[in-house]
C-alpha positions in Angstrom: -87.9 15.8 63.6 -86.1 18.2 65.9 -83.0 16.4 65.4 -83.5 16.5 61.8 -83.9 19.8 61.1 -81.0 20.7 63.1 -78.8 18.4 61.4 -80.3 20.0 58.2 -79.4 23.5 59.5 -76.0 22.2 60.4 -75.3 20.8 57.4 -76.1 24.3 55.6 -74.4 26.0 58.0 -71.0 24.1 56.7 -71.5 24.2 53.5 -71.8 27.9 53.6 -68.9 28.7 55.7 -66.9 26.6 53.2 -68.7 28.5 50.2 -67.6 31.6 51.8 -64.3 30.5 52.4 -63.8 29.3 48.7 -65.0 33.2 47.6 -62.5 34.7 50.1 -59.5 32.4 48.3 -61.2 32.8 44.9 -60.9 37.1 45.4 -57.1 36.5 46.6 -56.1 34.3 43.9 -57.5 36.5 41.0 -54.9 39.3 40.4 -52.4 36.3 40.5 -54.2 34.9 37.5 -54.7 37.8 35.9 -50.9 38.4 36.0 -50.2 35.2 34.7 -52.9 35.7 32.4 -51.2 38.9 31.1 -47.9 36.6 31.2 -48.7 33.8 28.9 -50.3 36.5 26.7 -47.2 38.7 26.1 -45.2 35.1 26.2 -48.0 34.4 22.7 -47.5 37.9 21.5 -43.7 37.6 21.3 -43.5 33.5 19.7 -45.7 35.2 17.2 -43.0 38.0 16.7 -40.7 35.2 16.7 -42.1 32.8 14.1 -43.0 35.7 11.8 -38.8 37.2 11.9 -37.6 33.1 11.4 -40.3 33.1 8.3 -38.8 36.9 7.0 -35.5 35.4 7.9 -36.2 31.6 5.9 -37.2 33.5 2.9 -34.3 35.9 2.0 -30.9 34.6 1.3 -28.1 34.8 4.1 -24.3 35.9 3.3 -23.2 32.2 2.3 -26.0 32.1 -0.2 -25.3 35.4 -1.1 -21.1 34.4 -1.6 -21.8 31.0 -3.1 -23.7 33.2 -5.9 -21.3 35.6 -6.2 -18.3 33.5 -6.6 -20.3 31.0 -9.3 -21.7 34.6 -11.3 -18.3 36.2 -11.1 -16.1 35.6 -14.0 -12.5 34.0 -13.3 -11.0 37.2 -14.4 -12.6 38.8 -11.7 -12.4 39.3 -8.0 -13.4 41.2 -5.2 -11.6 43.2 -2.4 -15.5 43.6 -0.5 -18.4 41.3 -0.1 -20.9 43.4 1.9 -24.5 42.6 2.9 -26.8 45.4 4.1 -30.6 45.2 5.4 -32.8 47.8 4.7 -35.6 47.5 7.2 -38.4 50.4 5.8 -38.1 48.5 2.5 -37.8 45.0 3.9 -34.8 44.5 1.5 -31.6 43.2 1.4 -28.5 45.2 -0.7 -25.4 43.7 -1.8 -22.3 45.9 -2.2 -19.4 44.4 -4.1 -16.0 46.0 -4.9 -13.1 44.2 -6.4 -11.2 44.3 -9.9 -12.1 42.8 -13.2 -10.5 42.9 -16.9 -14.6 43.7 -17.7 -16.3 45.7 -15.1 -18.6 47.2 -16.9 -20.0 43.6 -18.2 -20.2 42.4 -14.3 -23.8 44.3 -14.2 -25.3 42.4 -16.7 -23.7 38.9 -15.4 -25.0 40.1 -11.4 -28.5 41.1 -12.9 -29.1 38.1 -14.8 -28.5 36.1 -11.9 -31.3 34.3 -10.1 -30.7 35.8 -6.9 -29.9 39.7 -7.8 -31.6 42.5 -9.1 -31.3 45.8 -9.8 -27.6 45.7 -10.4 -25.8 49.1 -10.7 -22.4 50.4 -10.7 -21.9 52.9 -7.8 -18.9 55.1 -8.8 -17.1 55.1 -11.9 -15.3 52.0 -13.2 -11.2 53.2 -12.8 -8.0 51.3 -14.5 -5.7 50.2 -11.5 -2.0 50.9 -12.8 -1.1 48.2 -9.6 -3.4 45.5 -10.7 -3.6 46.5 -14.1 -7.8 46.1 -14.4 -10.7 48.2 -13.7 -11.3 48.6 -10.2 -15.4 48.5 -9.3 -17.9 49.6 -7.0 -21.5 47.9 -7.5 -24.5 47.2 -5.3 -27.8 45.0 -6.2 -31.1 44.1 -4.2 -31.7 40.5 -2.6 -34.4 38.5 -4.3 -36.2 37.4 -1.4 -37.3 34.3 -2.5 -36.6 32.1 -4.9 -34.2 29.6 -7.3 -31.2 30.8 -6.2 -30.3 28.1 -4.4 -30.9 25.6 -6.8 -29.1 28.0 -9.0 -25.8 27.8 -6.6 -25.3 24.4 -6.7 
């Protein structure tokens, strides 16, 4: 019975050093986990960032879109000097600035306007005859639809 309840005792014995010993490694690995924890959360918080811009990015038309519509809207008499593409990040919009020369500027407006993938066309400085070229040089910006038919529309 001695030899019993000394084996019992023994037994104890180990299994608290060992418990102890597992506390002592479970304090020292704890800040490393919460470091990684921190880690893999800021890792989260930027794919989130990430996946939302490629969404914002997959839903407004880039500058090929943007020139495939231009050249298919503008008419052949028509032609431009500048192509420009601008973001406008309070508004989350997009602007399009095109100058060039046409025998019709003013009617290039109505033709960017009606097209699927611009809106709010508007000339930005006065419509001027060219004695070089011999048409009427034209300054006009629109807005980027930011989702839509346009590319459909392009093709």
């Amino acid at each position: 019975m001695f030899l019993a309840l000394l084996a019992g005792g023994l037994k104890y014995s180990q299994q608290q050093e060992a418990m102890d010993d597992l506390d002592a490694r479970i304090a020292a690995a704890r800040p490393k986990a919460q470091q990684v924890r921190s880690a893999v959360e800021k890792i989260e918080k930027n794919r989130s960032t990430l996946a939302r811009i490629r969404l914002q990015k997959s839903e407004m038309p880039g500058l090929l879109d943007v020139w495939e519509e231009t050249t298919r809207v503008l008419p052949s008499h028509s032609w431009l000097t500048e192509l420009r593409l601008t973001e406008v990040p309070e508004k989350n919009d997009q602007l399009v600035a095109m100058t060039g020369f046409s025998a019709e500027a003013t009617n290039l407006v109505g033709l960017i306007d009606r097209s699927p993938m611009f809106a709010d066309a508007s000339l930005t400085s006065p419509v001027a005859l060219d004695p070089i070229e011999g048409r009427e040089r034209f300054a006009l910006q629109a807005k980027l639809r930011k989702s839509g038919p346009f590319k459909e529309a392009a093709r």
